[in-house]
FIROGU-959071 format. One line per 2 residues: number of its first residue (from 1); their letters; for each residue x, y negated, z of C-alpha. Coordinates in steps of 0.001 Angstrom, whole numbers, plus 500000, padded with zeros to 6 digits. Example, Ala and Ser with C-alpha at 12.3 -4.5 7.8 and 13.67 -1.06 7.14 Angstrom:
BEGIN
1) as) 512300,504500,507800 ~ 513670,501060,507140
//
This chain:
BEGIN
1) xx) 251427,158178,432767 ~ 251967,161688,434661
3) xx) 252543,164597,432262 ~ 250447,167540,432328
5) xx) 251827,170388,434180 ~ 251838,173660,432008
7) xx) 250237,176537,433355 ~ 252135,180174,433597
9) xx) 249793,182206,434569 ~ 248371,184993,433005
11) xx) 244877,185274,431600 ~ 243044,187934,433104
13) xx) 240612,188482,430091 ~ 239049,191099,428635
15) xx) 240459,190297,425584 ~ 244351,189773,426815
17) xx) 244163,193525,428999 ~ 243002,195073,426410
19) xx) 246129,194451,424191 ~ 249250,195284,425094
21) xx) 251296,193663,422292 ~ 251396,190679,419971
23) xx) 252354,190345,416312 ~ 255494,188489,417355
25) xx) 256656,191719,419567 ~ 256358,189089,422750
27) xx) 253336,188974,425544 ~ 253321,184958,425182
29) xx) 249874,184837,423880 ~ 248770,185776,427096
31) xx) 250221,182580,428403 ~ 248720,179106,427522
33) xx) 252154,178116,426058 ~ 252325,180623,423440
35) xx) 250348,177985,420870 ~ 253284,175348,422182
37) xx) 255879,177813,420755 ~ 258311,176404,417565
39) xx) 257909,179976,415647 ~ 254059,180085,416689
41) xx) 253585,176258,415035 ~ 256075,177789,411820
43) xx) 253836,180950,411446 ~ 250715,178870,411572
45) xx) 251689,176348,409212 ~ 252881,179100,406338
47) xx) 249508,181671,407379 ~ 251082,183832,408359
49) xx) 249913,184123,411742 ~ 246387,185638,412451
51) xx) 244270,185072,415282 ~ 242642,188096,415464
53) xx) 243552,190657,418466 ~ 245327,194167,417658
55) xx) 244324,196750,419744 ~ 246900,198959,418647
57) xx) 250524,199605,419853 ~ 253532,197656,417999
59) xx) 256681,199693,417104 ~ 259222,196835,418170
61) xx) 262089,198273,420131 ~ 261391,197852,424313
63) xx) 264515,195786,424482 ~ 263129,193381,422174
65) xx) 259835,192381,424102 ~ 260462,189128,427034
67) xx) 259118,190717,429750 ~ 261017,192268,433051
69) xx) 261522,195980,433604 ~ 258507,197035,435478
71) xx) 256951,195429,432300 ~ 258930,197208,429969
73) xx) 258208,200126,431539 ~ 254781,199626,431823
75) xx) 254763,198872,428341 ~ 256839,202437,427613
77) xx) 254024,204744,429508 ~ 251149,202997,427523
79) xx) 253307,203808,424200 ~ 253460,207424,425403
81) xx) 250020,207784,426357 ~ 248840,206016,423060
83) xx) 251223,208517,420856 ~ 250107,211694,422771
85) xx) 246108,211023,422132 ~ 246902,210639,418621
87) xx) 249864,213039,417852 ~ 250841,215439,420493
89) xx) 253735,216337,418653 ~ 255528,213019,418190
91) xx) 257076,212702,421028 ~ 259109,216062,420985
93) xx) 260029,215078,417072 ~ 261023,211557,419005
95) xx) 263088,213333,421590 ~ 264773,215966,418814
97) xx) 265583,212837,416267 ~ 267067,210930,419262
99) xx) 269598,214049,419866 ~ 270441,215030,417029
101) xx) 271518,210811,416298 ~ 273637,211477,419596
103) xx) 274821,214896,418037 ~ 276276,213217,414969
105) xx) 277710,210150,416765 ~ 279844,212322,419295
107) xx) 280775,214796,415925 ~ 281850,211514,414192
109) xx) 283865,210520,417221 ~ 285174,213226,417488
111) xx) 286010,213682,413991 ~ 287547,210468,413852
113) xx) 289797,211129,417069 ~ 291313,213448,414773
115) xx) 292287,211871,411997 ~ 296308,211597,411832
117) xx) 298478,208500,413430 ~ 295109,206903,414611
119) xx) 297009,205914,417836 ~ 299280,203969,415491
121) xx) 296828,202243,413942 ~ 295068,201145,417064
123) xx) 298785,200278,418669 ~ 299464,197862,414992
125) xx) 295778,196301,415064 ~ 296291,195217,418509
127) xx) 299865,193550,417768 ~ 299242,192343,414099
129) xx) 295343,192010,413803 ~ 293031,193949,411714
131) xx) 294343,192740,408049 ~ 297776,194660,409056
133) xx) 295801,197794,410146 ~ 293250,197876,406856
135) xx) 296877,198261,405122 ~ 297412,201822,406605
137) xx) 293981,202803,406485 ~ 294642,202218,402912
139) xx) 297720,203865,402646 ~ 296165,206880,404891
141) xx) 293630,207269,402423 ~ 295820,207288,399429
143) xx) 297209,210187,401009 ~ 294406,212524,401576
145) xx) 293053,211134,397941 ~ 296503,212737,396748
147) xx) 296252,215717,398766 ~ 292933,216675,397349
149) xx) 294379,216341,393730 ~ 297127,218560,394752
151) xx) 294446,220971,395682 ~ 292869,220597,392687
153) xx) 296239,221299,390580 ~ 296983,224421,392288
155) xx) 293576,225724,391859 ~ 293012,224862,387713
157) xx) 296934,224701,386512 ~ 299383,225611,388792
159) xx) 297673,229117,390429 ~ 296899,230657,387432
161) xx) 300248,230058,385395 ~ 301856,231470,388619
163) xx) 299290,234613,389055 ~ 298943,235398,385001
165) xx) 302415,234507,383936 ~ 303495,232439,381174
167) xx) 304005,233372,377371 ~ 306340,235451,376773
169) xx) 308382,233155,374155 ~ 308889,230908,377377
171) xx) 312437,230206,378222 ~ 313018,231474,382275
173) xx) 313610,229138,384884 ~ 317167,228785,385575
175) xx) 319854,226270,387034 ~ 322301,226511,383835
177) xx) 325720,224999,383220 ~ 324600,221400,381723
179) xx) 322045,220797,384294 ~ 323353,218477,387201
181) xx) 322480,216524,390321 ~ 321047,213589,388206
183) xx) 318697,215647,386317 ~ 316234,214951,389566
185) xx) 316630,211495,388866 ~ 316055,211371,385163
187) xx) 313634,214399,385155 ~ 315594,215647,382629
189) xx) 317800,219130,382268 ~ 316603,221791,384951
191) xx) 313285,219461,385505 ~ 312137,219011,382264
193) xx) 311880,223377,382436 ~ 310203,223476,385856
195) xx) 306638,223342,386604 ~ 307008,219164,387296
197) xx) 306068,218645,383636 ~ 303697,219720,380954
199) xx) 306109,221566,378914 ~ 306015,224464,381383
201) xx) 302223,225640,380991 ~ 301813,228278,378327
203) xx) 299365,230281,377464 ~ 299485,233377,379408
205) xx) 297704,236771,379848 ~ 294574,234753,380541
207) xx) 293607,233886,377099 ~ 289368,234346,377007
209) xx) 287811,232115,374861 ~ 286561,230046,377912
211) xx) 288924,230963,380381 ~ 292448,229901,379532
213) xx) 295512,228252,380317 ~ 294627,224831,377811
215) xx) 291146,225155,378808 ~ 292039,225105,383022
217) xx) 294520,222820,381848 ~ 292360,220375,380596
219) xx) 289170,220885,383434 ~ 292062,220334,386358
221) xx) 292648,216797,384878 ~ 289419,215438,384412
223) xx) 287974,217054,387530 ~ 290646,214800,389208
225) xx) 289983,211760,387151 ~ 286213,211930,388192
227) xx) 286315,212790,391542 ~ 289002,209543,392007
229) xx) 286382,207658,390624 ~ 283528,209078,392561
231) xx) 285300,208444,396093 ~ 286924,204730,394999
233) xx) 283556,203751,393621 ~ 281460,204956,396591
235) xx) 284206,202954,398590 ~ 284274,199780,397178
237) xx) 280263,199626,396997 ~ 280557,200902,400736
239) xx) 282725,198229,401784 ~ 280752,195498,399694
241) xx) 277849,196255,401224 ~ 279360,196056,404605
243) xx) 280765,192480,403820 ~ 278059,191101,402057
245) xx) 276241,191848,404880 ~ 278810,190107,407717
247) xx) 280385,187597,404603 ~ 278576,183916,404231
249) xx) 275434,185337,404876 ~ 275846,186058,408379
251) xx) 277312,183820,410901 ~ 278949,185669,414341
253) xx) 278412,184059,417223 ~ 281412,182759,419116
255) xx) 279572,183566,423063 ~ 278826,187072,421350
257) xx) 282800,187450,421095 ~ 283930,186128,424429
259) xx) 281010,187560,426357 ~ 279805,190681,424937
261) xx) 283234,191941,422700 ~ 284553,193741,425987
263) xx) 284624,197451,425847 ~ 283851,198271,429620
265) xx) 284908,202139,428991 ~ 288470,201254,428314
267) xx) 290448,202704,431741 ~ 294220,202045,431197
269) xx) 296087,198827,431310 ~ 297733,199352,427307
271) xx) 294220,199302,425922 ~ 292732,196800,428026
273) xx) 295766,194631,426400 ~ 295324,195946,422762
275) xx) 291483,195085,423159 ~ 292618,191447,424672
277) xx) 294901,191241,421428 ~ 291725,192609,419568
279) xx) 289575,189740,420493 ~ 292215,186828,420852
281) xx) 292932,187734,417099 ~ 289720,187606,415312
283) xx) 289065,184189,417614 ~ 292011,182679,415957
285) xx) 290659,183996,412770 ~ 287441,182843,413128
287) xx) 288449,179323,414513 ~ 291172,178806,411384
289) xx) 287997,179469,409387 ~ 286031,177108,410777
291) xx) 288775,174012,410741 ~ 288869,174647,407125
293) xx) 285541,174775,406138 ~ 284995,171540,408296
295) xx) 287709,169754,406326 ~ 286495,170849,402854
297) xx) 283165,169242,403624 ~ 285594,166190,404229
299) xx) 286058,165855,400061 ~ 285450,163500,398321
301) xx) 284364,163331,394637 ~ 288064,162072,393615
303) xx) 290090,164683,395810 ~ 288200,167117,394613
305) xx) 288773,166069,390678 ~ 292481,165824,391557
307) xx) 292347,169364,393731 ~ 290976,171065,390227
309) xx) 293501,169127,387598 ~ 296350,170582,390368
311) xx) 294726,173827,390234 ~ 294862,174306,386268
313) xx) 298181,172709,385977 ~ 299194,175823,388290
315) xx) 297116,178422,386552 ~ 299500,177518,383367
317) xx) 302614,177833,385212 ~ 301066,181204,386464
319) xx) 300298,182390,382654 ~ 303604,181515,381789
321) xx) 305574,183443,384638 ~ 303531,186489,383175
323) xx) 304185,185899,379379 ~ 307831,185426,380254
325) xx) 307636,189064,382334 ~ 306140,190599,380131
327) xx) 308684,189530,377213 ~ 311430,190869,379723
329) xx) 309939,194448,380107 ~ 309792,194659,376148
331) xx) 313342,194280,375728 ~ 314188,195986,378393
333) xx) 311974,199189,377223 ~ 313894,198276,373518
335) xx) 317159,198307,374870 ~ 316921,201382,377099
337) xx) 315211,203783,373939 ~ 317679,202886,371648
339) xx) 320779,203299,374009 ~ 320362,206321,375815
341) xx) 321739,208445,373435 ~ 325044,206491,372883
343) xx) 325327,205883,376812 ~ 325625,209728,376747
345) xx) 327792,209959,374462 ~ 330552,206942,374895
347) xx) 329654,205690,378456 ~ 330166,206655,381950
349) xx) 327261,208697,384409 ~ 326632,205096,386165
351) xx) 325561,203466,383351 ~ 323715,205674,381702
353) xx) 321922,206356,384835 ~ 321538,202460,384578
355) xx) 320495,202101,381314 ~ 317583,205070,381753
357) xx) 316300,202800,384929 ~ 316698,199622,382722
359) xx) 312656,199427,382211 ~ 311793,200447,385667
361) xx) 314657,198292,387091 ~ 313209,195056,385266
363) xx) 309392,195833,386111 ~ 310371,195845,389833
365) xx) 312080,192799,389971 ~ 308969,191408,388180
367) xx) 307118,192475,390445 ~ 308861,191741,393633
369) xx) 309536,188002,392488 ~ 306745,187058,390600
371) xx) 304171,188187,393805 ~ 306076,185705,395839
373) xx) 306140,182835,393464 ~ 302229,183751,393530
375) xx) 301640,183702,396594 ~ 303805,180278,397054
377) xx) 301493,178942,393962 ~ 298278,179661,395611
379) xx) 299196,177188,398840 ~ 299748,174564,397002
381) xx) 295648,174994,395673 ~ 293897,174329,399175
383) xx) 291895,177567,399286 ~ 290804,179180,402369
385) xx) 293263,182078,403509 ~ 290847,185273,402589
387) xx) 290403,182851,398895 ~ 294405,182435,399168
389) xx) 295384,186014,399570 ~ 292467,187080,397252
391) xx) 294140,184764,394299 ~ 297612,186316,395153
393) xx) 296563,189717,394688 ~ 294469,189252,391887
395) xx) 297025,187585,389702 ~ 299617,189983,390878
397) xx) 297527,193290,390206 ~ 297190,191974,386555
399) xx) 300839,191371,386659 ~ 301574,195125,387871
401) xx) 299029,196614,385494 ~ 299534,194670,382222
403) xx) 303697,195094,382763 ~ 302668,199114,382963
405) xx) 300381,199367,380317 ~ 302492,197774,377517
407) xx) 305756,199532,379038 ~ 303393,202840,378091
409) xx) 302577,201198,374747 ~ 306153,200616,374261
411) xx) 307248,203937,374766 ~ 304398,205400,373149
413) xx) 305053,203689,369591 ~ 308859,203802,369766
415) xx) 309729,207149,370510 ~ 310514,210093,368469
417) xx) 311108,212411,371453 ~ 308545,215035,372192
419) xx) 306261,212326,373725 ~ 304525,214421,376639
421) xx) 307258,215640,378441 ~ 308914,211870,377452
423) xx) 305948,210001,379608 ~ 305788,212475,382184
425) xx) 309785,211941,382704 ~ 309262,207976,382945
427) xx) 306763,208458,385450 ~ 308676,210350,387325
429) xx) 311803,207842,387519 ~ 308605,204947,388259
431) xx) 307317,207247,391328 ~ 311436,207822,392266
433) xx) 312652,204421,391589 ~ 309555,203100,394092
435) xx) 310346,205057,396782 ~ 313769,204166,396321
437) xx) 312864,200414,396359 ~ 310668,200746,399643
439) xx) 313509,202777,401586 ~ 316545,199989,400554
441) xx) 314157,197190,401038 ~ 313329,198568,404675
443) xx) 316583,199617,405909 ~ 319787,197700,403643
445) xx) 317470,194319,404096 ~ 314921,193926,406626
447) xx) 316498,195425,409768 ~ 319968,194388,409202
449) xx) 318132,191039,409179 ~ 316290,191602,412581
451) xx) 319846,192460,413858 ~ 321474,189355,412859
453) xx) 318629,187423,414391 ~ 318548,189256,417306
455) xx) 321997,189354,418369 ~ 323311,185717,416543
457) xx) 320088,183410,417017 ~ 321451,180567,416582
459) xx) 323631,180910,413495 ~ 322878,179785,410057
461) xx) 322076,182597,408342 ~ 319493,183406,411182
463) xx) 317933,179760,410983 ~ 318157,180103,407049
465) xx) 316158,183947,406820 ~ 313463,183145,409709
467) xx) 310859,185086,411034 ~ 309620,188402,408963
469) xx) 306052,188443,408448 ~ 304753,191323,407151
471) xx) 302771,190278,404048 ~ 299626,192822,403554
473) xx) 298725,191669,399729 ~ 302171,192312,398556
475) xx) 302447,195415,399857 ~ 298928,196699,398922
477) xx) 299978,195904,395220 ~ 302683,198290,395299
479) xx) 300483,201405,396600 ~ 297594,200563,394183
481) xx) 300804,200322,391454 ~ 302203,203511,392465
483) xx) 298495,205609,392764 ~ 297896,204258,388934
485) xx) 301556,205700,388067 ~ 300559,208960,389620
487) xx) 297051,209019,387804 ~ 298522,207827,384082
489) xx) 301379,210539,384707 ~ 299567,213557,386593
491) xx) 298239,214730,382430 ~ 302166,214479,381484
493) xx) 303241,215525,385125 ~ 301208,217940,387356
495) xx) 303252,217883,390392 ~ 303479,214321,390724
497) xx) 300300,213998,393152 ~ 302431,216500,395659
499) xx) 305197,214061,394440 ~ 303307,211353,395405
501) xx) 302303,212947,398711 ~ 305174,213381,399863
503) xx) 306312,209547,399076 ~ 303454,207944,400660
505) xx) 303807,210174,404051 ~ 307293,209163,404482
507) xx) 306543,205604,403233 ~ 303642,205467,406540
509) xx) 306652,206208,408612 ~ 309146,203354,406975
511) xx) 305979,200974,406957 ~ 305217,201604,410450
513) xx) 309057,201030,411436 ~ 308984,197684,409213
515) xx) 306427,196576,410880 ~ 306973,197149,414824
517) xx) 310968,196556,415105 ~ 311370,194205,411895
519) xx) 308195,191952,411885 ~ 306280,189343,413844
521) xx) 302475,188642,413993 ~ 301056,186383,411211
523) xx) 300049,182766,412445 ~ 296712,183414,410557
525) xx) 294960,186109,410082 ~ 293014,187634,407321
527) xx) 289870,189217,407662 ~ 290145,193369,406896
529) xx) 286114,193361,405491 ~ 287025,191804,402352
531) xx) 290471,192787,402156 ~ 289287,196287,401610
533) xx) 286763,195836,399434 ~ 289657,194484,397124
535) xx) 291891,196532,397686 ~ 289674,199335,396533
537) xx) 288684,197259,393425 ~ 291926,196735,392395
539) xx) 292399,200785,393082 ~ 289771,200976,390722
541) xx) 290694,198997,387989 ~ 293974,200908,388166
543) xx) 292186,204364,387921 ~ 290222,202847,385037
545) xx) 293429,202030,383254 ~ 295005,205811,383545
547) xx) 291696,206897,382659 ~ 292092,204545,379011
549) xx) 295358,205535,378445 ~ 294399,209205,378620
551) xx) 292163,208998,376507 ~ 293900,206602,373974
553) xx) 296797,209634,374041 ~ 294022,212609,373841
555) xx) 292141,211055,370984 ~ 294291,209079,368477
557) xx) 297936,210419,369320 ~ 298608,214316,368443
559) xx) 300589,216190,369870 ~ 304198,216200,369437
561) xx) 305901,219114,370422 ~ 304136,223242,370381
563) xx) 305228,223183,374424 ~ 302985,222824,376649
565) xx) 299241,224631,377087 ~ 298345,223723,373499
567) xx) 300413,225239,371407 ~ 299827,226517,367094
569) xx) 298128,223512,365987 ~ 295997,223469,369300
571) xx) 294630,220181,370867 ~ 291463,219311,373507
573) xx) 288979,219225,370944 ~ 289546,222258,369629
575) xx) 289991,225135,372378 ~ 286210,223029,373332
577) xx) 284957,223720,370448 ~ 286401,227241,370557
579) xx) 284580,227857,373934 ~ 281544,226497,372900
581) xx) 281275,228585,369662 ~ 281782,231639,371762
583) xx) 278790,230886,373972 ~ 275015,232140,373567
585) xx) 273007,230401,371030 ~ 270577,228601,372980
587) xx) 273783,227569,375418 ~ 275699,226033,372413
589) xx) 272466,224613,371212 ~ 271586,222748,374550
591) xx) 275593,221858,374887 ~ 275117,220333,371030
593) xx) 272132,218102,372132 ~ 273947,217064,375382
595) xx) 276602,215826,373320 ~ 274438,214284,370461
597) xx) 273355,210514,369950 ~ 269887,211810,370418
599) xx) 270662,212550,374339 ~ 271662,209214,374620
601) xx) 268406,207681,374193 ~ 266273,209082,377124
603) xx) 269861,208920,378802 ~ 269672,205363,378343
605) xx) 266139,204532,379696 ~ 267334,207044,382840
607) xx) 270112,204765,383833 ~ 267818,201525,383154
609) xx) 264786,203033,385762 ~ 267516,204124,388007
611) xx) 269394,200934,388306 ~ 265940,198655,388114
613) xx) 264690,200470,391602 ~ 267505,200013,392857
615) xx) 267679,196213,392019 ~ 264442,196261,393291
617) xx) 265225,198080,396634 ~ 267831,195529,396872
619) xx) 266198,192313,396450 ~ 263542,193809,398675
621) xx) 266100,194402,401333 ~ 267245,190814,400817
623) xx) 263621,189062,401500 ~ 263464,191554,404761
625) xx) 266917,190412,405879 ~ 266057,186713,405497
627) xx) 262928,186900,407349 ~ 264729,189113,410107
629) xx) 267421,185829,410055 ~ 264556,183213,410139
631) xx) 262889,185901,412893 ~ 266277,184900,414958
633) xx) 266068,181245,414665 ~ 262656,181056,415834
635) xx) 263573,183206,418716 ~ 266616,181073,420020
637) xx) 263947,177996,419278 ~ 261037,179326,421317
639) xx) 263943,180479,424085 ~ 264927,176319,424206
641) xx) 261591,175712,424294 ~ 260526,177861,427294
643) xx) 263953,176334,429042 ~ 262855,172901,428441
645) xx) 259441,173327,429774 ~ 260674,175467,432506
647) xx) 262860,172309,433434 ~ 260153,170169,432956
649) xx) 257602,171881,435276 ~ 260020,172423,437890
651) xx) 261230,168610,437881 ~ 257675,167675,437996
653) xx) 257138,169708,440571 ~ 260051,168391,442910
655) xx) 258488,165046,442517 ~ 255250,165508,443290
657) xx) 257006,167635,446419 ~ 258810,164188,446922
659) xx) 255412,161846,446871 ~ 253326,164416,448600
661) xx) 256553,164139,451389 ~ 256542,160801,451789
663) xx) 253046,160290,451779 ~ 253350,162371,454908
665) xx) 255754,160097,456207 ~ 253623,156915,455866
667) xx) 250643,159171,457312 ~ 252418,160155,460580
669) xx) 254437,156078,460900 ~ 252096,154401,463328
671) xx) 251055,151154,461861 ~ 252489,147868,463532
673) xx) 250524,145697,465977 ~ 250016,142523,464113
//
């Protein structure tokens, strides 16, 4: 039975030349076929499809509609016309939004071009893939986070004690006979005087009631507390976004990176071959991916009872690694505060510089061993790599914060020092100690390692070290460790954000030369979307543990020594309350209500309306994305569809080309005499 041969041809109606676009931004209803169509059956079958014509222009993009460019064209002019009968202004507020979109791409371009050692990033993402590079964006952006709180202590602590003075009880700052070399290691001696620590700020000739030295003191803090939390917050919900969006809910396709990844701007041989490492990198990703999630499916029901027994037989061994850590740190923090004075006293410099590192010393062999054991622990569990370095950091960051927060609890409750200029001091050696760690790690371990494999290959202690990979969660764990030392200490220790600054923009520089003359690429890569959504997480679990502590120490602990901004019986609460008593009535009176429980009510119901629209906005965008996703599939159907009738017509038509010629044939073959 011969198939019938589908028409292509347009219908010239009234109806069809009158519209000029469908509901399905495509001109296939002008075409018999378009009923044929997979998404026009789908549409139908849910109701969502109405017969009825629309005489009125669609909105969809030109590059969306199937049509060729005269069409398109065509198409454009009769959106003009349509637009200037109705609004003669829209097209000049079309043409003005269009540049001022190109405005602020070229100014964010530009702006980005110069941001500092972006050559080096692009120069480590094309070597070491994009998980290596989200590590120095990180670390970049620890460093302009710290520069802004230096900014912020010169402007509320440090610039007025310098401009108004200090008290004039306060001792002057001198190098005297019993200070030494090691005092800047133990932040004791000449240090503990200088404006490093909280002991320095006095009260001064600027002593108003709500302009003062405590008062600045105090403001400088939490300004920098809540504008940390501000930018890490708006980060992490930034980044989530972005990989919720491009996680498992959104499939790349593999032609759209081979075909359509090329940059065609790129002009000198070095980038071309970053941009080939760019793309040959997240293929192998992508492909590693895919091979596992093809042999999960592969489970069965017993594998996967045996996979979860293995997996909480290892979660004990994990919980015990930590108790046993955590044991370690309290002796250590016992045996170093009840010590130090008789290592003065009987012992030798070495060791009682030893014995005042003895808690940081044992916290950072924790956590340089314990990371690794991790990280060996979460192989053996058969997760996917992004899962796999995921678990490693997670465990690890509760390692790194737990070990800090009860060595701060330890040295909170056994001390009978003056306790702010105490914690300040043992932040200090943390920061010092770090950096210290970082440097000696690089240069005493991981080149002279290169060296001996690149000069005695074959020897045993090359074959026994191997290849140096550079291992991005283990390394993010030690800036988001450091950045919570620098936010617990910066109330005890003003300087240590320029501290800090200073540390993490030679550490870029040690990191960098780690990485390019010490380490080879990883064999798999991990994917930087979710990598730096954690890594800001974690970042923010750290800044929510300084912001605890700060508080535990402002509200239950008082203070322990008259140095320092609050001196006379002084504390937080009180030069507040002092400044709010000296205000207008009606000021005091709206602070009072502000502060009362009955603020917290309408408060309350605020945050509920404000977070229920946006749940609302949200699961609105969801049902829009999914029908924009189910949009695509019907789009790559009806394209199969159109190919497979297109095939269709034209093999019909080459047979009946076929018949028709040899019909011919017979016709013109004079027929034989019988």
């Amino acid at each position: 039975m011969e198939e019938r041969n589908t028409n292509f041809m347009r219908l010239l109606s009234d109806r069809s030349t009158g519209s000029t676009l469908s509901l399905n931004s495509n001109e296939y209803y002008q075409t018999e076929i378009f009923d044929q169509l997979p998404s026009v059956h789908a549409q139908l079958s849910h109701g969502q499809l109405s017969r009825a014509p629309r005489d009125k222009a669609s909105t969809v993009p030109l590059r969306n509609l199937v049509m060729c460019m005269q069409g398109k064209r065509d198409a454009r002019d009769r959106r003009m016309r349509q637009i200037s009968d109705n609004d003669f202004q829209e097209p000049w507020r079309r043409r003005q939004s269009i540049n001022r979109k190109r405005v602020w791409s070229y100014m964010r371009g530009a702006i980005a071009g110069l941001l500092p050692w972006q050559h080096m990033l692009h120069a480590i993402e094309g070597r070491y893939g994009v998980g290596v590079k989200a590590y120095f964006v990180f670390l970049r952006y620890l460093i302009f986070l710290n520069l802004l709180h230096c900014a912020l202590v010169w402007g509320f602590i440090l610039g007025p004690t310098m401009i108004y003075g200090r008290s004039n009880d306060s001792e002057p700052l001198r190098f005297g006979g019993n200070d030494s070399v090691l005092d800047f290691f133990l932040g004791s001696g000449y240090l503990d005087r200088s404006p490093v620590f909280f002991g320095f700020y006095t009260r001064g000739s600027l002593n108003f009631p709500c302009l003062n030295t405590p008062l600045l003191y105090v403001t400088g803090i939490f300004t920098i507390i809540i504008l940390s939390l501000i930018m890490v917050v708006r980060r992490t919900t930034v980044g989530y976004k972005h990989t919720w969006m491009l996680g498992k809910h959104y499939s790349i396709n593999v032609s759209y990176k081979i075909f359509c990844g090329w940059d065609f701007t790129i002009q000198y041989p070095a980038a071309a071959t970053l941009k080939h490492s760019f793309i040959r990198n997240d293929l192998k990703l992508f492909l590693y991916e895919q091979t596992f999630s093809m042999r999960r499916a592969q489970w069965t029901l017993g594998q996967r009872m045996r996979l979860f027994l293995l997996r909480f037989i290892l979660n004990l061994v994990v919980l015990s690694l930590l108790g046993g850590a955590f044991c370690l740190i309290y002796f250590a923090t016992i045996i170093s505060q009840r010590d130090w004075q008789r290592s003065n006293l009987y012992l030798s410099t070495l060791v009682s510089l030893l014995l005042h590192y003895l808690p940081p010393i044992t916290m950072t062999f924790a956590n340089l061993v314990l990371p690794l054991i991790f990280r060996k622990i979460s192989s053996f569990e058969d997760y996917s790599p992004t899962i796999q370095d995921n678990t490693t950091l997670v465990r690890s960051i509760f390692l790194k914060l737990a070990s800090l927060g009860i060595y701060l609890y330890f040295v909170i409750t056994t001390t009978s020092q003056t306790r702010e200029n105490l914690l300040g001091r043992e932040m200090y050696k943390l920061c010092i100690f770090n950096f210290l760690i970082t440097f000696s790690t690089t240069f005493l371990l991981n080149y002279p390692r290169k060296l001996v494999q690149e000069k005695y290959p074959s020897s045993l202690l090359a074959r026994l070290s191997g290849e140096q990979h550079f291992l991005v969660p283990l390394n993010v764990l030690d800036l988001v460790y450091i950045q919570t030392v620098y936010w617990v200490g910066v109330y005890y220790c003003p300087l240590l954000p320029l501290i800090g600054t200073v540390t993490l923009v030679v550490t870029i520089y040690i990191k960098k030369f780690q990485v390019l003359r010490c380490c080879v690429a990883e064999r798999r890569m991990i994917r930087a979307s979710s990598s730096s959504v954690l890594f800001h997480f974690m970042l923010l679990l750290g800044l929510l543990m300084a912001a605890a502590t700060l508080g535990f120490n402002l509200y239950q602990l008082p203070l322990s020594s008259s140095r320092g901004p609050f001196g006379k019986g002084e504390n937080v609460f009180n030069v507040t309350g002092m400044c709010v008593d000296s205000l207008p009535s009606l000021a005091q009176s709206t602070l009072r209500y502000l502060a009362s429980e009955a603020f917290a009510i309408p408060l309350i119901l605020a945050e509920i309306i404000i977070l229920t629209s946006y749940v609302s906005r949200g699961r609105a965008n969801q049902k829009a994305i999914e029908r924009l996703k189910y949009m695509l599939v019907m789009s790559s159907s009806d394209k199969r569809f159109l190919v497979k009738q297109h095939a269709t017509m034209f093999r019909h038509q080459k047979n009946h080309r076929r018949r028709a010629c040899t019909a011919d044939i017979k016709e013109d073959v004079p027929p034989q005499s019988q």
